[in-house]
C-alpha positions as a Markdown table, in Angstrom:
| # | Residue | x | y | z |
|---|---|---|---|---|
| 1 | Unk | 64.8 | 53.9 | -58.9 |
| 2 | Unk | 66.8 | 56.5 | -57.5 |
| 3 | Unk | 67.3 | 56.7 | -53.8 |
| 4 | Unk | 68.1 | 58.5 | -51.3 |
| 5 | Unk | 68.5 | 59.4 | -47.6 |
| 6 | Unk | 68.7 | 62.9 | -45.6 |
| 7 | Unk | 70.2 | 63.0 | -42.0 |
| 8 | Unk | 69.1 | 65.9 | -40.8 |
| 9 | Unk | 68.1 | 67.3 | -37.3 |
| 10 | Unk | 64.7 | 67.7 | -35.8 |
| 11 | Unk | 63.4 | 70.9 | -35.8 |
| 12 | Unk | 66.0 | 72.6 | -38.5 |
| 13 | Unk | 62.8 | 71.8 | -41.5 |
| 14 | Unk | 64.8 | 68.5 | -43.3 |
| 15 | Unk | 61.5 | 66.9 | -42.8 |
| 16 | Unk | 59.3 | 69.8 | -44.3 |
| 17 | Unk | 61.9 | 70.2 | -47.2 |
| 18 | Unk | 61.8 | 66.5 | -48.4 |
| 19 | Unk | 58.3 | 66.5 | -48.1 |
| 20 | Unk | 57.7 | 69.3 | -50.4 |
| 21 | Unk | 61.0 | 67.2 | -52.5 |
| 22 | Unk | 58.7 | 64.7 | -52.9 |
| 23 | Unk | 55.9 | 66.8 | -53.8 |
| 24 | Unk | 57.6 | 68.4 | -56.5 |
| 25 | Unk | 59.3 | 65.7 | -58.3 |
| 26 | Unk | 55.7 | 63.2 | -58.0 |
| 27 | Unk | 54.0 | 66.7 | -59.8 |
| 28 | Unk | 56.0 | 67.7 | -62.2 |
| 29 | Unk | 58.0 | 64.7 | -63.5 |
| 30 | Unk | 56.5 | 61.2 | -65.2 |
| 31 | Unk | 58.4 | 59.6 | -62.0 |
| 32 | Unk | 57.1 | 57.4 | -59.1 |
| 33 | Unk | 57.9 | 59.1 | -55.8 |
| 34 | Unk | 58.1 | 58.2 | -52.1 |
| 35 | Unk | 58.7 | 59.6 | -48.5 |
| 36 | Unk | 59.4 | 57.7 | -45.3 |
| 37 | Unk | 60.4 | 59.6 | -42.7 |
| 38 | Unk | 61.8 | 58.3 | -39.3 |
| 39 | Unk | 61.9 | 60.3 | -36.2 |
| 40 | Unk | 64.1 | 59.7 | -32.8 |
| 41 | Unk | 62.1 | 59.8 | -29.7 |
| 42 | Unk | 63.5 | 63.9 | -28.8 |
| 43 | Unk | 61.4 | 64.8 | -32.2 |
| 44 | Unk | 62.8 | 68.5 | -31.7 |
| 45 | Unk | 66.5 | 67.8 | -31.5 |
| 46 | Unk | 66.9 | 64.7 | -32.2 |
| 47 | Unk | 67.9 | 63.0 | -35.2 |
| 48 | Unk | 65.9 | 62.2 | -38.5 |
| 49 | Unk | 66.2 | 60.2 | -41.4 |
| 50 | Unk | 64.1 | 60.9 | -44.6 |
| 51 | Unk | 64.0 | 58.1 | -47.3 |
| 52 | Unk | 63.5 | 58.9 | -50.6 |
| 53 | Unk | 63.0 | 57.1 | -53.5 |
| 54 | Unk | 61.4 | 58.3 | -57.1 |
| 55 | Unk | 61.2 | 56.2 | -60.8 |
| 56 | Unk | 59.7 | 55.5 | -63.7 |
| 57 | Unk | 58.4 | 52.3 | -61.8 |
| 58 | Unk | 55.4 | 51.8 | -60.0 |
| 59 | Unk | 56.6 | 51.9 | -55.9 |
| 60 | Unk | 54.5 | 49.1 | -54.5 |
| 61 | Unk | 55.1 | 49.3 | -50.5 |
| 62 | Unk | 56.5 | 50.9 | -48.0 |
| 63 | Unk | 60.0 | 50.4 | -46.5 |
| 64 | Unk | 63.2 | 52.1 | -45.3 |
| 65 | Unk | 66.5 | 52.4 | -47.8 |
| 66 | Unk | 69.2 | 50.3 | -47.7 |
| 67 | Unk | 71.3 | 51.1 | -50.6 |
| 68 | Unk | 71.3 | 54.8 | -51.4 |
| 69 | Unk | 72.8 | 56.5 | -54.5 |
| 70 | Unk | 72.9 | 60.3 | -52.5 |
| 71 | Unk | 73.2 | 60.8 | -48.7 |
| 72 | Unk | 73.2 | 64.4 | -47.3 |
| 73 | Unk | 74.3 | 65.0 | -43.9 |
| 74 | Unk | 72.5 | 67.6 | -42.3 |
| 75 | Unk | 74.5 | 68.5 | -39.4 |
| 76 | Unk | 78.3 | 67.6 | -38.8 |
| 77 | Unk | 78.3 | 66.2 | -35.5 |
| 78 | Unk | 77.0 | 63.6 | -37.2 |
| 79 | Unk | 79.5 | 62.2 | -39.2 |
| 80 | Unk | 81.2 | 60.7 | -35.8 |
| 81 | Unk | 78.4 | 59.6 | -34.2 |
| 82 | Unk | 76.4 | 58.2 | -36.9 |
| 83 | Unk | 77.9 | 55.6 | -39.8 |
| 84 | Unk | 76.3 | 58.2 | -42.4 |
| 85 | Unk | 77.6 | 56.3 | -45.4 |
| 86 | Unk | 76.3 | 52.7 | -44.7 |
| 87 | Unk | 74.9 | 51.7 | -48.2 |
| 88 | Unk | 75.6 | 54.1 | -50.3 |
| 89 | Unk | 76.1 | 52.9 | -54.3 |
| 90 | Unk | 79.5 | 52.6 | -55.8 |
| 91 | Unk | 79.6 | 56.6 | -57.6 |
| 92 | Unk | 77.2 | 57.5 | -55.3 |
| 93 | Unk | 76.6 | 61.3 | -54.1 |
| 94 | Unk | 77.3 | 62.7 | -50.4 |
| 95 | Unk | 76.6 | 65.9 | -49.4 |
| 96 | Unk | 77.4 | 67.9 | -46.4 |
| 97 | Unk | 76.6 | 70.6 | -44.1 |
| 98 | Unk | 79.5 | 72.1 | -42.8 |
| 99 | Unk | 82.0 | 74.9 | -41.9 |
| 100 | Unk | 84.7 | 73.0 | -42.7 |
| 101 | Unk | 87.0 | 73.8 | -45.7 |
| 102 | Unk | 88.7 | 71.1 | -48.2 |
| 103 | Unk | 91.6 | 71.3 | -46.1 |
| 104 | Unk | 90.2 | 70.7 | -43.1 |
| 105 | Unk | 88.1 | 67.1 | -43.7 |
| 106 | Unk | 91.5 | 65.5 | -43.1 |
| 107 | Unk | 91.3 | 65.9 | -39.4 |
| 108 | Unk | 87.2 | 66.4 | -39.2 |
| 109 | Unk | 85.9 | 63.8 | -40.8 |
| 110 | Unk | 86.3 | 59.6 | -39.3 |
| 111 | Unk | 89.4 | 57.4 | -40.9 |
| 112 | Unk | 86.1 | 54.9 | -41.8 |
| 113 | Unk | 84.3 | 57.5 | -44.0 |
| 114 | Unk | 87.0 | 58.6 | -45.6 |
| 115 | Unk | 88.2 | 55.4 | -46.8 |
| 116 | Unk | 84.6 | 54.7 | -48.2 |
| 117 | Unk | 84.0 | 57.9 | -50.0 |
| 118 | Unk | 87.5 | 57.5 | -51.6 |
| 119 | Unk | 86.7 | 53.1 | -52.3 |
| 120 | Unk | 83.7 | 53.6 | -54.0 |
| 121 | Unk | 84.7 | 56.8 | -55.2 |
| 122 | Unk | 81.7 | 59.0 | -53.8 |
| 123 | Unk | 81.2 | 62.6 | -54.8 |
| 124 | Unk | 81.5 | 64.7 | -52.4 |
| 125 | Unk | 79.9 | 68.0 | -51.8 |
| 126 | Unk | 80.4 | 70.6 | -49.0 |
| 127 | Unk | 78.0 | 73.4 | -48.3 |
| 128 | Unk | 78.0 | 75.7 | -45.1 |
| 129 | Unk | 73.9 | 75.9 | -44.9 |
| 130 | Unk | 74.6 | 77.5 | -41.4 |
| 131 | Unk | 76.7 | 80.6 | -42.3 |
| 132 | Unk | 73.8 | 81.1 | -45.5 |
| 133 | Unk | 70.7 | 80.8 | -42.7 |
| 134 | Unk | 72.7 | 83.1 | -40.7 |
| 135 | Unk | 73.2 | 85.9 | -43.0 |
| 136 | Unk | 69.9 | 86.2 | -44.3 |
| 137 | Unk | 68.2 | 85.9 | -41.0 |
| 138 | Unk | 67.2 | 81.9 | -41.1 |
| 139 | Unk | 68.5 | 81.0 | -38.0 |
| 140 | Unk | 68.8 | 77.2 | -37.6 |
| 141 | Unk | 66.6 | 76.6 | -40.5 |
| 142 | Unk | 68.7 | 74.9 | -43.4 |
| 143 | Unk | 66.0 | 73.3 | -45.0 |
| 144 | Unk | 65.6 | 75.3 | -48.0 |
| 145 | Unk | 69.7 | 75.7 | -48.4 |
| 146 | Unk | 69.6 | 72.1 | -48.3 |
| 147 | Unk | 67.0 | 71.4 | -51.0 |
| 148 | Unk | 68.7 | 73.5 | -53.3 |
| 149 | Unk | 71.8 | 72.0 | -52.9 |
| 150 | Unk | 70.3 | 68.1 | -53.4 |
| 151 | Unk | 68.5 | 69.5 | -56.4 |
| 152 | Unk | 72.1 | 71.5 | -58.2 |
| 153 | Unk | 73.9 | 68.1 | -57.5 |
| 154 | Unk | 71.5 | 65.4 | -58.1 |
| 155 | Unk | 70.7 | 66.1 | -61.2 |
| 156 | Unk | 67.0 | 64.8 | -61.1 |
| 157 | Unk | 65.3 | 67.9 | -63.4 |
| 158 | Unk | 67.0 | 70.6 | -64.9 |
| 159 | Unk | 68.4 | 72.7 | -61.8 |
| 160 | Unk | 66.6 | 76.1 | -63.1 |
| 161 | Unk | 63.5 | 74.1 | -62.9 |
| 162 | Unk | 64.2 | 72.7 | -59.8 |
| 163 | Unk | 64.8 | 76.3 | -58.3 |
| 164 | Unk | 61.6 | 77.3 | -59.7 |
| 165 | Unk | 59.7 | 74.8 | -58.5 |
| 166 | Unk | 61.3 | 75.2 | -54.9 |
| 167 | Unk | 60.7 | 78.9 | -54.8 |
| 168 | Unk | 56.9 | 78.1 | -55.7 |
| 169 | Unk | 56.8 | 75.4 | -52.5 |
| 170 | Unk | 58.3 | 78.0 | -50.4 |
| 171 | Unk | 55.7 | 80.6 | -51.4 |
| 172 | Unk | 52.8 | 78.0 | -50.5 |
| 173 | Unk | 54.5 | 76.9 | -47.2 |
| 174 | Unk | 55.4 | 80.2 | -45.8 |
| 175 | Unk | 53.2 | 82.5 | -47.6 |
| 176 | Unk | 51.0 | 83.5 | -44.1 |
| 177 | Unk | 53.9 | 84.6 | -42.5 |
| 178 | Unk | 54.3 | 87.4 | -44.7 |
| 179 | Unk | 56.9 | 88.3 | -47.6 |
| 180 | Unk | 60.0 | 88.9 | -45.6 |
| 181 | Unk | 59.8 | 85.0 | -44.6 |
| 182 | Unk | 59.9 | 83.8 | -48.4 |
| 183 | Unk | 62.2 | 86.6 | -49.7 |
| 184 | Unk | 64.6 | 85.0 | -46.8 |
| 185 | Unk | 64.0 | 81.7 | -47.8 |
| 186 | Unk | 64.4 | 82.6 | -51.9 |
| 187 | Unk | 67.7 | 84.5 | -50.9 |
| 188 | Unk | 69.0 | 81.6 | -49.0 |
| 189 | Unk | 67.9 | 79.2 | -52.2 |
| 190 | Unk | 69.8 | 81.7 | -54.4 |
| 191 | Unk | 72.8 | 81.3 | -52.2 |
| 192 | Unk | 72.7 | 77.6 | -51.8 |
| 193 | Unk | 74.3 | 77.2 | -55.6 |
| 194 | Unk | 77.0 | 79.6 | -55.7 |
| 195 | Unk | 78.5 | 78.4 | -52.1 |
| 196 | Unk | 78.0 | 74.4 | -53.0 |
| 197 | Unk | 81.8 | 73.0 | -53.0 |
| 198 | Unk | 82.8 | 69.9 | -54.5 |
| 199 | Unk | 85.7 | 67.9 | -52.1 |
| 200 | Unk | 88.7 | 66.8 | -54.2 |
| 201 | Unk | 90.2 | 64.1 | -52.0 |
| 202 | Unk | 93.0 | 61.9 | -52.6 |
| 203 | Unk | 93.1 | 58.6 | -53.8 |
| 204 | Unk | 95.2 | 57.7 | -50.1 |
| 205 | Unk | 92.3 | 58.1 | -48.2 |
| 206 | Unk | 91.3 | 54.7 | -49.3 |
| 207 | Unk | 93.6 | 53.2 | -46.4 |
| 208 | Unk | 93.0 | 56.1 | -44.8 |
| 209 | Unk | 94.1 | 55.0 | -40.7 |
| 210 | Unk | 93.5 | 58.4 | -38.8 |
| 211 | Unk | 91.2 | 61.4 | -38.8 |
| 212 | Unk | 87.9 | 62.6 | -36.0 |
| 213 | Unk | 87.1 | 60.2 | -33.8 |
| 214 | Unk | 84.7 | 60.3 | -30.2 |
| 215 | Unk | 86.9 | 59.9 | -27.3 |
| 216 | Unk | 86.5 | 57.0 | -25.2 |
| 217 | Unk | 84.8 | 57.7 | -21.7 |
| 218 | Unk | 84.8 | 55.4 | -19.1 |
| 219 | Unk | 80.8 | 54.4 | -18.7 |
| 220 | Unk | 79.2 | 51.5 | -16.8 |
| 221 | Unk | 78.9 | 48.3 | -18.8 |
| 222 | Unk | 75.1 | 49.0 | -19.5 |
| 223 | Unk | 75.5 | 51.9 | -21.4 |
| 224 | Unk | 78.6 | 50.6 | -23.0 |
| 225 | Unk | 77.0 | 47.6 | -24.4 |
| 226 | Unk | 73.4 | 48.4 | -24.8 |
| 227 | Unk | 72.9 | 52.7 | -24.8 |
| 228 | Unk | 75.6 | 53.4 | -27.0 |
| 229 | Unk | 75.1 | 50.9 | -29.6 |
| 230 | Unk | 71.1 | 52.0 | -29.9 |
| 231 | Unk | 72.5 | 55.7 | -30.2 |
| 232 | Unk | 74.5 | 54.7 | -32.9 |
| 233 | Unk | 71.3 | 53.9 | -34.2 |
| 234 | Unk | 72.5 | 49.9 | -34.3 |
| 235 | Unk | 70.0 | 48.8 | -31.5 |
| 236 | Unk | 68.6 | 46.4 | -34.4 |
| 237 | Unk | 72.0 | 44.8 | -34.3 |
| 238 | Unk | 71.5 | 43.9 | -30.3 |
| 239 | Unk | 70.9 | 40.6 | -29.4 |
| 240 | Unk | 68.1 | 39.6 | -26.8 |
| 241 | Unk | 71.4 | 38.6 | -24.5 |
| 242 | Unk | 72.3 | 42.0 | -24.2 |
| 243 | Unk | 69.2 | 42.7 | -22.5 |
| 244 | Unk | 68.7 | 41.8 | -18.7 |
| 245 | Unk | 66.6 | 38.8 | -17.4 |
| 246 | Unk | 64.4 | 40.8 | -15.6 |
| 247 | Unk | 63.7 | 43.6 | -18.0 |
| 248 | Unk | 65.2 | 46.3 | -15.7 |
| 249 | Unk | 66.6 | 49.3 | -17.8 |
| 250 | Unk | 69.5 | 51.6 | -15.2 |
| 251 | Unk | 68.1 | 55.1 | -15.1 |
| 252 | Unk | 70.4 | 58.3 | -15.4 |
| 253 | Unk | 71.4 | 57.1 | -18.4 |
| 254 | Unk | 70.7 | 60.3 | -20.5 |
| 255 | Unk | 74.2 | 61.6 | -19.3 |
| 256 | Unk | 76.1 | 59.5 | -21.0 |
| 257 | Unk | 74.5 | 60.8 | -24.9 |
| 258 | Unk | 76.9 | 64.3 | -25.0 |
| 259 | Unk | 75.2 | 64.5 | -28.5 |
| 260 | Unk | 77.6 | 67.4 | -29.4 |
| 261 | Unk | 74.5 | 68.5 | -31.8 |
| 262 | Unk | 74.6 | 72.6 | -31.0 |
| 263 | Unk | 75.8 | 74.9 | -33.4 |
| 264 | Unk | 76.6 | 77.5 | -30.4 |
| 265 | Unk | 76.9 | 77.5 | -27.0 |
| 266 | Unk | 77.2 | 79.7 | -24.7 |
| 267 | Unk | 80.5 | 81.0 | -22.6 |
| 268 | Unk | 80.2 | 82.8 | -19.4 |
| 269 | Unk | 81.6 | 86.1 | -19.1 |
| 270 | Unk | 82.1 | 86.5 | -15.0 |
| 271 | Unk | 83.0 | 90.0 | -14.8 |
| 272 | Unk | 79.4 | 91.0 | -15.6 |
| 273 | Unk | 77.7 | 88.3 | -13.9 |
| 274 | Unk | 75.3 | 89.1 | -11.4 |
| 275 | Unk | 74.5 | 85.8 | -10.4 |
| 276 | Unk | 70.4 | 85.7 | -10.9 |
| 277 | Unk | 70.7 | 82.1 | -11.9 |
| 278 | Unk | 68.2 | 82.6 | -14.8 |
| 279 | Unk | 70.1 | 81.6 | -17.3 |
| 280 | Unk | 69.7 | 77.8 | -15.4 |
| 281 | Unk | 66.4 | 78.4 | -14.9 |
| 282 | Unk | 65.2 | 78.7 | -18.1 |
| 283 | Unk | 67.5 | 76.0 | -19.7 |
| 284 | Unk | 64.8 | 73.4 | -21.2 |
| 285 | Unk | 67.7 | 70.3 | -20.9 |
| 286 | Unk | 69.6 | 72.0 | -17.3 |
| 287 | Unk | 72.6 | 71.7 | -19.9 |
| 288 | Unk | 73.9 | 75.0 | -17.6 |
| 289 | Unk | 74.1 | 75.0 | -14.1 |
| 290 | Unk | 75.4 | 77.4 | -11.4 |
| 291 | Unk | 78.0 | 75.6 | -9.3 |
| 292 | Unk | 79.5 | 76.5 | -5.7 |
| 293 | Unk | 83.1 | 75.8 | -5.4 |
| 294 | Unk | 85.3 | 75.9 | -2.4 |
| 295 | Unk | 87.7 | 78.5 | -2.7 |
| 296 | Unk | 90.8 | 75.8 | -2.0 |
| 297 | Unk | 89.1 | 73.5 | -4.6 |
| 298 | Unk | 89.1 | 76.7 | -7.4 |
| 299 | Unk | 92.8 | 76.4 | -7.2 |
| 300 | Unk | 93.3 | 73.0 | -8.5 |
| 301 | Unk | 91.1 | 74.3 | -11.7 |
| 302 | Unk | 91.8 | 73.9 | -15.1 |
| 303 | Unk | 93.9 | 76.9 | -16.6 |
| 304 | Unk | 91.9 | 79.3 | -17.7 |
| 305 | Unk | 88.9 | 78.8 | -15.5 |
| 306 | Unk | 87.2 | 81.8 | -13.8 |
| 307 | Unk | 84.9 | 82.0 | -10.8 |
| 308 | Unk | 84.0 | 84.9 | -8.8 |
| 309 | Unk | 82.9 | 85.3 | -5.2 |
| 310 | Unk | 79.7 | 83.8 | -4.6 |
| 311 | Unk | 77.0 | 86.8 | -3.4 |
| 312 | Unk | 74.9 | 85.8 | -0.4 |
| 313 | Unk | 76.3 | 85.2 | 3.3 |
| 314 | Unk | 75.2 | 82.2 | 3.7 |
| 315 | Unk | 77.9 | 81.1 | 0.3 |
| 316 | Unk | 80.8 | 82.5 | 2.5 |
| 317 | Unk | 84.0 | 80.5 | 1.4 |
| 318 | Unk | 82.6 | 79.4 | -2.0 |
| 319 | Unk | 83.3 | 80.9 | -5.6 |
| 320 | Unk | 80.8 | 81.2 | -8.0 |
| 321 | Unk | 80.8 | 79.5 | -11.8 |
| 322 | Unk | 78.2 | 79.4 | -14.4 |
| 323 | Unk | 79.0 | 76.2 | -16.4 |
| 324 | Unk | 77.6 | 75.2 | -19.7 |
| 325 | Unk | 78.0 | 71.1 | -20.5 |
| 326 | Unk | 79.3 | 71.5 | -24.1 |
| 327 | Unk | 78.1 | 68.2 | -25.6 |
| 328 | Unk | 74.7 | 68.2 | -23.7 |
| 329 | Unk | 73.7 | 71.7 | -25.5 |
| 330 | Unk | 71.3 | 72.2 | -28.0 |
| 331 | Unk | 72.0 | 75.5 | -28.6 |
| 332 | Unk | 68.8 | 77.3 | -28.5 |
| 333 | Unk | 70.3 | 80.4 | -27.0 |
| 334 | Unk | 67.5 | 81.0 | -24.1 |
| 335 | Unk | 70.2 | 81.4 | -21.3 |
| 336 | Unk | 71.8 | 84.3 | -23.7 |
| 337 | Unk | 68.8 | 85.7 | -24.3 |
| 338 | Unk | 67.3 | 85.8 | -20.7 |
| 339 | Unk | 70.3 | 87.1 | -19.0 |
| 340 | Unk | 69.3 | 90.1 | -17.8 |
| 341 | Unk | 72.7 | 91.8 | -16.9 |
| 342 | Unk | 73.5 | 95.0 | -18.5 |
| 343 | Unk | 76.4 | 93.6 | -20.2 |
| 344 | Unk | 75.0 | 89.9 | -21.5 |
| 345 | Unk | 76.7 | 87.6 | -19.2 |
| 346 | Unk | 76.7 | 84.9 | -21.7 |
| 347 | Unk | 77.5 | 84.9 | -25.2 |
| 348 | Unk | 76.9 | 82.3 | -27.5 |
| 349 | Unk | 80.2 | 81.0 | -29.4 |
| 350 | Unk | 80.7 | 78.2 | -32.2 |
| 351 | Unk | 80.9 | 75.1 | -30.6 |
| 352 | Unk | 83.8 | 73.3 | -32.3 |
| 353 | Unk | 86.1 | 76.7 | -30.9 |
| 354 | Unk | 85.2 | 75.8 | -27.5 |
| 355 | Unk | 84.2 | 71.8 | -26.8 |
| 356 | Unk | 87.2 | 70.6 | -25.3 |
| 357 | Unk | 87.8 | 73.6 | -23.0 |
| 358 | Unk | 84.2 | 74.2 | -21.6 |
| 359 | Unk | 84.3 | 70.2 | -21.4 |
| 360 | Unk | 87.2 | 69.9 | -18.9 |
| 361 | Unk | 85.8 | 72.8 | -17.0 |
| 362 | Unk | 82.3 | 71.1 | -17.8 |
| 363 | Unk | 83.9 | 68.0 | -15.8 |
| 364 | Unk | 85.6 | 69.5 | -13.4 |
| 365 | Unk | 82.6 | 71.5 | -11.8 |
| 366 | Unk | 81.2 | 67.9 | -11.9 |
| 367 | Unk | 83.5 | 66.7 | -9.4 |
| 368 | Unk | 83.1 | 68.7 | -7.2 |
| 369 | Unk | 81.1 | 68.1 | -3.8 |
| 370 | Unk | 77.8 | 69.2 | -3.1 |
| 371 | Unk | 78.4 | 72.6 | -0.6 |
| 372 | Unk | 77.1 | 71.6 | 2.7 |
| 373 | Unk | 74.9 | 74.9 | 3.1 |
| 374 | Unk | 71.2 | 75.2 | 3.6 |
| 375 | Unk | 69.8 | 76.6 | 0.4 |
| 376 | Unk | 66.8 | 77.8 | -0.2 |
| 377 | Unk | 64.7 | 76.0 | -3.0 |
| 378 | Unk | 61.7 | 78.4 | -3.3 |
| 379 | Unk | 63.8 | 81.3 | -5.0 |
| 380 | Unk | 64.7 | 81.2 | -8.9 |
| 381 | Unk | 68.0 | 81.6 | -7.5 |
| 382 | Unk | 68.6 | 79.0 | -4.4 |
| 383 | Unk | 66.5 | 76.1 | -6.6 |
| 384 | Unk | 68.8 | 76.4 | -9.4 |
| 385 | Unk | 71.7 | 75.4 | -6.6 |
| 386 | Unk | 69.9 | 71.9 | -6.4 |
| 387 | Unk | 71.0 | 68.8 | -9.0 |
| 388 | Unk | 68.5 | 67.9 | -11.6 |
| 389 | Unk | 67.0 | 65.0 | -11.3 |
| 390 | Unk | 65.6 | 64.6 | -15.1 |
């Protein structure tokens, strides 16, 4: 049997692409075929595994892949937060979603992947589904790009076939929302062939010692020991000691995820901010927050970090700052999209150009106190002054 398993990201149509993978491999081959599909608790921005498998055997039951001869990796965040590569075959196939050139998976991608695409010599594909989706007004949805790209390198029916066949699903998915929806998605299919890249990597990455890695924050021991490992997707690996006696789970503890999983986020511009607070408001994680800083405090800032004189007497001696967290953004683009400023006060930026910078100043708004001023909660404005509590 050949198997495999996609890593993609809920909402961006993985799902609905393997689905119809399945579908069109069980229908028009003489092979066996076989979805399961798992799904993190977020559903819509959170992480999903489809498991794949098709033969010329008879698939008796259901269960999830260990060994996998392809793995595509939907979204590159991933490939530090998540061991993408556990099980794949010796000559096995890994494909990618990225911006990233051939150059640069030297210093993006983990020393531990490297070193097991280059031991079991992996094939290694590269495809930037995001700039394709982009151009020929997809969005976030990949799903098609994708397919086509598993299909060109897999091998598993002739590619023209495969395209045909795709083309045909698309046609029958999105056929109600009208022909400028499929002739998108065919464009994007199209696409997905000419821009697939094969990685030539060298034969040191095998001992390869350096290369992207999470930084190390310092997190209480709970979260350490137990959150991190189960958002690693390795909470099977927990023993029942880990755990406390009494069954008591610490709350707050979404804080600590900075999934990193947003293709853009958005940068405040403060010279055309007028300080509405709607951007906040609307925000469905409160990933951006308005924050009052004492002037003194502003001072002490990162370089680089702007504020502006907070409007409103009662905010006298405080600056203004509209602050996105980086890592916590999924990138939807309501705040941008909201702001109702002449000139956008927000515009939405790649997020590998910005993380570290709109992290420190992410952190250092954090630190600061909460302004001892009476703030009135029942405007859009005052309420979006006050600290989540979800």
């Amino acid at each position: 049997a050949y198997r495999c398993k996609f890593y993609g990201l809920g909402s961006d149509g993985t799902v609905g692409a393997n689905k119809n993978t399945i579908k069109i491999i069980g229908n028009n081959t003489d092979m066996y075929a076989q979805g399961y599909f798992f799904y993190d608790s977020k559903k819509s921005g959170g992480i999903t595994i489809s498991h794949l498998r098709f033969g010329k055997s008879p698939i008796q039951s259901t269960y999830l892949i260990d060994q996998a001869e392809f793995i595509a990796c939907h979204n590159p965040s991933y490939v530090t937060r998540y061991d993408v590569l556990d099980g794949i075959k010796d000559g096995g196939i890994f494909l990618l979603n990225s911006p990233w050139t051939s150059a640069e998976m030297e210093e993006k991608l983990p020393a531990g992947m490297k070193q097991t695409l280059a031991k079991k010599k992996i094939r290694f594909y590269n495809i930037d589904a995001v700039k394709i989706a982009g151009e020929v007004g997809l969005g976030g949805r990949i799903n098609a790009i994708m397919q086509a790209a598993f299909f060109k390198v897999a091998n598993v029916i002739p590619v023209d076939k495969a395209f045909e066949y795709i083309k045909y699903a698309v046609k029958k998915t999105y056929g109600k929302k009208g022909d400028k929806v499929v002739n998108m998605n065919i464009a994007a299919i199209d696409r997905a062939a000419e821009a697939l890249e094969e990685i030539k990597y060298p034969a040191s990455w095998a001992t390869a010692t350096t290369g992207a890695e999470i930084p190390e924050e310092k997190v209480p021991d709970y979260v350490k020991n137990v959150i991190q490992p189960i958002l690693r997707q390795e909470g099977d690996k927990l023993p029942v000691s880990a755990m406390t006696v009494d069954g008591t789970v610490p709350v707050g503890t979404t804080q600590y995820e900075k999934r990193g999983i947003a293709i853009n986020v958005p940068v405040w511009n403060a010279d055309t901010c007028i300080q509405c607070n709607q951007c906040a408001f609307v925000c469905p994680h409160a990933a951006i927050r308005p924050y009052l800083i004492k002037s003194d405090a502003v001072k002490k800032a990162p370089a680089g970090f702007k504020t502006k004189a907070a409007t409103g007497k009662e905010f006298g001696g405080y600056e203004f700052r509209m602050q996105v967290s980086p890592l916590d953004c999924s990138g939807c683009g309501n705040c941008a999209d909201i702001c109702p400023a002449k000139e956008k006060s927000l515009k939405m930026v790649k997020l590998e150009e910005v993380a570290d910078k709109e992290n420190e100043y992410y952190n250092f708004s954090m630190a600061q106190p909460v302004p001892d001023i009476d703030i009135n909660a029942d405007t859009v404005k005052g309420s979006q002054f006050k600290k989540p509590l979800f």
